[in-house]
C-alpha positions as a printed Julia matrix, in Angstrom:
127×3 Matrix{Float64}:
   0.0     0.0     0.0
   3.03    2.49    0.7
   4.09    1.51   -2.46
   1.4     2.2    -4.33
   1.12    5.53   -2.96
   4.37    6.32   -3.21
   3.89    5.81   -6.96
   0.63    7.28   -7.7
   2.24   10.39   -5.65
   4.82   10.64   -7.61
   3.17   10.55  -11.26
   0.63   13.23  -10.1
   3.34   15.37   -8.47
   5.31   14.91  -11.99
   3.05   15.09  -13.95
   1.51   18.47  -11.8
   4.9    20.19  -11.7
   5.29   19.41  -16.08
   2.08   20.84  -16.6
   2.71   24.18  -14.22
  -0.12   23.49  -11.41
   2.44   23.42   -8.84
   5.52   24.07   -7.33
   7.09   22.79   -4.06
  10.02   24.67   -2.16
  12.44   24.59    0.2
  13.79   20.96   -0.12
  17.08   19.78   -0.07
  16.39   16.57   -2.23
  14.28   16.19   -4.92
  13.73   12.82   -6.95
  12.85   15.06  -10.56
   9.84   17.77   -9.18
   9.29   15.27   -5.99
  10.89   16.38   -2.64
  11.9    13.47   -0.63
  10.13   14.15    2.39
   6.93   13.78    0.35
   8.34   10.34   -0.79
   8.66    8.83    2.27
   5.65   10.21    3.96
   3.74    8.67    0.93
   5.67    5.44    1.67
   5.11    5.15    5.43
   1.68    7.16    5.59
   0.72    4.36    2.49
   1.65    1.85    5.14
   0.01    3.16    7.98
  -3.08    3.3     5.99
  -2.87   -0.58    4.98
  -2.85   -0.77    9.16
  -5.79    1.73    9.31
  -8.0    -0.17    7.16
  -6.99   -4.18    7.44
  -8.78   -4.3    11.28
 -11.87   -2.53   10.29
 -15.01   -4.29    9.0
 -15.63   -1.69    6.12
 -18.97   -0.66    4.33
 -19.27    2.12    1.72
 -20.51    4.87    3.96
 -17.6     4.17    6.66
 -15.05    4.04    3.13
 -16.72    7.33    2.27
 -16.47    9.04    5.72
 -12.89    7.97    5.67
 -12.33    9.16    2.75
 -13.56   12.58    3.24
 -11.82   13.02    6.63
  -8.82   11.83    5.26
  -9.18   14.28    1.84
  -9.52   17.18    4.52
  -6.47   16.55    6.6
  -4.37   16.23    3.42
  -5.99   19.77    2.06
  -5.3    20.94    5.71
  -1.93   20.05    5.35
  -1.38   21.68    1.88
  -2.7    24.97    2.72
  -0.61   25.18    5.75
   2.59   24.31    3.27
   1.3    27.41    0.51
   0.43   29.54    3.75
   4.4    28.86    5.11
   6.21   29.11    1.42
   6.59   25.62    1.17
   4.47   25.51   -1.52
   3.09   26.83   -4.19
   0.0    26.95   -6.75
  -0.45   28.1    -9.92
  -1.96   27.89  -13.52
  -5.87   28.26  -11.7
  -5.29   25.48   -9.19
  -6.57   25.63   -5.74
  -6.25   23.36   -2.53
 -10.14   23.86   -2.43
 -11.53   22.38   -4.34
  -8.9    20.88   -6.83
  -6.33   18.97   -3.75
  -9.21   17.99   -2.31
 -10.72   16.06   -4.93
  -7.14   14.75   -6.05
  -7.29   13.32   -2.2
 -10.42   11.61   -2.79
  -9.53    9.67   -5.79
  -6.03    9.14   -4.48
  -8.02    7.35   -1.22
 -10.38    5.77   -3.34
  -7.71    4.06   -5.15
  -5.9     3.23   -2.03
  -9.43    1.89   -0.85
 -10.14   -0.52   -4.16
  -6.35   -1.35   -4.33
  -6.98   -3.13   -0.78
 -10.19   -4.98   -1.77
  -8.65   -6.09   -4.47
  -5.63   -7.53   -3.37
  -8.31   -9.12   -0.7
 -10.16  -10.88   -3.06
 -10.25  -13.81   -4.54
  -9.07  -13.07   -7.71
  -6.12  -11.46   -6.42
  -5.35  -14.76   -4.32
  -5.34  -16.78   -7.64
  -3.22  -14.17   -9.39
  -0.7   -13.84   -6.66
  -0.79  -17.27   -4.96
């Protein structure tokens, strides 16, 4: 799961930093427009979420809440980084309402990428 967030972060922040809808500052590492620290927080914070959501018994509206509260921390988190210079937007992107959406499908994903590797056909595929 920290894998595959790792990943997805890193094509959106690519392709997001190519296209001009943002620019992050103030980092002493970058892996081509990706900072490191975003790396491995997308790494660990990918893992932590596989922990989050293996011990629950989930339905859609308790996937949905999740999401959302999730989606709002990470928009949280993004305006604090623009408010501090860490950060910045540009080309008509917003945190609100364009991160936030980005969160949801990114959580969404991270959601079906569990259930899949969960189900039975993932079993068969992966032994």
């Amino acid at each position: 799961m920290g894998l595959s967030l790792t990943f997805f972060d890193f094509a959106v922040e690519n392709l997001g930093a190519q296209f001009g809808y943002w620019l992050t500052l103030n980092s002493n590492f970058f892996l081509l427009a990706v900072p490191m620290e975003i790396v491995l927080t997308c790494l660990f914070g990918g893992a932590a979420f596989f922990l989050f959501i293996s011990n629950f018994n989930w339905t859609l509206k308790k996937i949905l809440l999740s999401t959302v509260l999730w989606s709002m921390g990470g928009t949280a988190g993004e305006l604090y980084l623009t408010m501090v210079g860490f950060m910045r937007y540009e080309n008509g992107w917003m945190s609100i309402p364009h991160a936030i959406v980005s969160y949801v499908v990114a959580w969404l994903l991270l959601h079906g990428f569990y259930h899949f590797l969960n189900s039975p056909f993932a079993e068969n595929i992966l032994g």
